[in-house]
RODO-2510 file (C-alpha; in nm, 4 decimals, decimal comma):
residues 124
     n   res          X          Y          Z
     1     x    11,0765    11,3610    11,3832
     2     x    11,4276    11,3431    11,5085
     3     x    11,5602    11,2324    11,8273
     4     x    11,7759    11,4577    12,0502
     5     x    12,1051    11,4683    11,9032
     6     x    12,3283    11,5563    12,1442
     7     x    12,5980    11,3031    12,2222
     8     x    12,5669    11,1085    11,8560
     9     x    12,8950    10,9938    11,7749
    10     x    12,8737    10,8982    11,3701
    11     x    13,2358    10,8141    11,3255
    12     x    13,2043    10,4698    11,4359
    13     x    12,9234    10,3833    11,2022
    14     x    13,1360    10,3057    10,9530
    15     x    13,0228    10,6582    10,7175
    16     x    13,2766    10,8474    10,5252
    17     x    13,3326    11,2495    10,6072
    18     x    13,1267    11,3741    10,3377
    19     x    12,8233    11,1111    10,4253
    20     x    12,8574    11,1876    10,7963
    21     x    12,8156    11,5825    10,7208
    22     x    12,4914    11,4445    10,4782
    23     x    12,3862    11,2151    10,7794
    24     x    12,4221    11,5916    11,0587
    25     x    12,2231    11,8019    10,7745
    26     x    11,9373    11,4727    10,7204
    27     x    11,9152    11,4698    11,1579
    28     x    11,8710    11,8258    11,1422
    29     x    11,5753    11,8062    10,9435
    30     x    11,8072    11,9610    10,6305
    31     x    11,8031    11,8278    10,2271
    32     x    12,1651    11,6047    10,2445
    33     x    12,3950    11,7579     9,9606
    34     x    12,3829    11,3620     9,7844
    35     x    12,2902    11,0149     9,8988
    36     x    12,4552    10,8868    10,2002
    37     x    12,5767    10,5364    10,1549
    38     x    12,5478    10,2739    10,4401
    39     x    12,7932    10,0199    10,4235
    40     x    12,7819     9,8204    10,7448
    41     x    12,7245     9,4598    10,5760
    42     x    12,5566     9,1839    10,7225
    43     x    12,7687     8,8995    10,9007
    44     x    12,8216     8,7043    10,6201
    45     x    12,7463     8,8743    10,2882
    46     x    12,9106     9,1777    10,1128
    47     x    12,5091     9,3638    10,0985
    48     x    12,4626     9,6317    10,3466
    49     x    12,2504     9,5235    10,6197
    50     x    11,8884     9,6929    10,5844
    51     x    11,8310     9,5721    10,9461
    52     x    12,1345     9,7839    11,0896
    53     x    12,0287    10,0522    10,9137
    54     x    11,6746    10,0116    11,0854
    55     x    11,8042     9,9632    11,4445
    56     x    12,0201    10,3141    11,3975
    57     x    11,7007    10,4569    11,2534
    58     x    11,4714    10,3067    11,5369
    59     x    11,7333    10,4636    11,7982
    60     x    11,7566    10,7954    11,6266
    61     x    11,3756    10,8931    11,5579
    62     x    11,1883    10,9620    11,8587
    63     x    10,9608    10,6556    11,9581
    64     x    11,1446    10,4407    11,7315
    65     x    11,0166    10,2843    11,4138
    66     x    10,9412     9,9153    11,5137
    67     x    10,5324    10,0277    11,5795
    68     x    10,5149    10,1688    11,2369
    69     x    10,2293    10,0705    11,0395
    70     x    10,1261    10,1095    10,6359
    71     x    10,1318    10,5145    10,6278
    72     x    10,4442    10,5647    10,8335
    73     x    10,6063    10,2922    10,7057
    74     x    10,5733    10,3926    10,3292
    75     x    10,7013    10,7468    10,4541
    76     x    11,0308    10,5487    10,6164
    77     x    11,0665    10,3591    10,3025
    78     x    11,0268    10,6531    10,0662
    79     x    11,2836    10,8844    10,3262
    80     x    11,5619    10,6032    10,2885
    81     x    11,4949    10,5457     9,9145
    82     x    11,5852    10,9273     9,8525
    83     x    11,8353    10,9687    10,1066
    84     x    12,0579    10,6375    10,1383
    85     x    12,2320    10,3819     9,8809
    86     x    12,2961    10,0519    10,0478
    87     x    12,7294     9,9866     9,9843
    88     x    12,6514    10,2127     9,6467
    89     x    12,3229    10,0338     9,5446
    90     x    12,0003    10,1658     9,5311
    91     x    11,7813    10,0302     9,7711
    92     x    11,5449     9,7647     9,6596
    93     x    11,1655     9,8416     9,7712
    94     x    11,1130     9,4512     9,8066
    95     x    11,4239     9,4109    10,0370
    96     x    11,3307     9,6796    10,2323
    97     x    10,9650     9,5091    10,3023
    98     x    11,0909     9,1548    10,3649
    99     x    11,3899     9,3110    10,6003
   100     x    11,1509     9,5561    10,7629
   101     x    10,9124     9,2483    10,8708
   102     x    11,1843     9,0416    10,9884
   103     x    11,3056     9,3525    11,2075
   104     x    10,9585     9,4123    11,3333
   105     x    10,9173     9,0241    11,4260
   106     x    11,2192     8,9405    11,6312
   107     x    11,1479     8,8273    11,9690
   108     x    11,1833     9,1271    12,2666
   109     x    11,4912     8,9441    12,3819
   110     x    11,6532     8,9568    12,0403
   111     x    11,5458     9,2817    11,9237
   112     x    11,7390     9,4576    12,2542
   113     x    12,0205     9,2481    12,2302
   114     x    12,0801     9,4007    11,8840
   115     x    12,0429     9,7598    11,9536
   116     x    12,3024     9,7297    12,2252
   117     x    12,6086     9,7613    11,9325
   118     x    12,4297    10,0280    11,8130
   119     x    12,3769    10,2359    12,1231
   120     x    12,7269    10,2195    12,2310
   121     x    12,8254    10,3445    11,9478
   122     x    12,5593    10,6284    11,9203
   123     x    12,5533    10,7627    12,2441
   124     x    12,8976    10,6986    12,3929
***
């Protein structure tokens, strides 16, 4: 379920033209044309970040993800596995568990303070 779209701004999320036109069809509940590849790394490594990509996910899908359990969770893993490459990898199944849990289990005070970045830059 998408969230509403209106005032999304994609450029600042670090995606190329042709993967921000992917990201508009895969928010519009369309097939993406190929894989869009996330490339916002973590603070020090060259891997994308699997957690930023779940904070822009929790802000963009309405009610977030952080409450999803085995069913929906398995559906978010299988919808980034066929839609995203992580800085042209595949995504690994086992990093997406362990980085999913560690996402789920910061503290309240953490978890907001790192979906600020993200919200400024989604809904500026």
């Amino acid at each position: 379920m998408k969230s509403n779209l209106n005032g999304i701004h994609l450029p600042g999320l670090g995606f190329t033209e042709s993967d921000r036109k992917n990201l508009n069809l895969v928010l519009n509940n369309l097939q993406p044309k190929s894989k869009i590849d996330f490339r916002l790394v973590s603070d020090n490594r060259i891997a994308a970040d699997y957690k930023k990509l779940f904070r822009i996910l929790h802000l963009l899908i309405d009610g977030g993800i952080k409450e999803f359990k085995k069913e929906r969770k398995e559906m978010l893993f299988k919808f980034i596995e066929s839609t995203f490459t992580l800085n042209g990898s595949e995504v690994k199944k086992t990093s997406l568990n362990s980085r999913f849990s560690e996402f789920v289990n910061e503290n309240e005070t953490e978890f907001f303070e790192n979906l600020k970045e993200f919200q400024k830059i989604l809904f500026r």
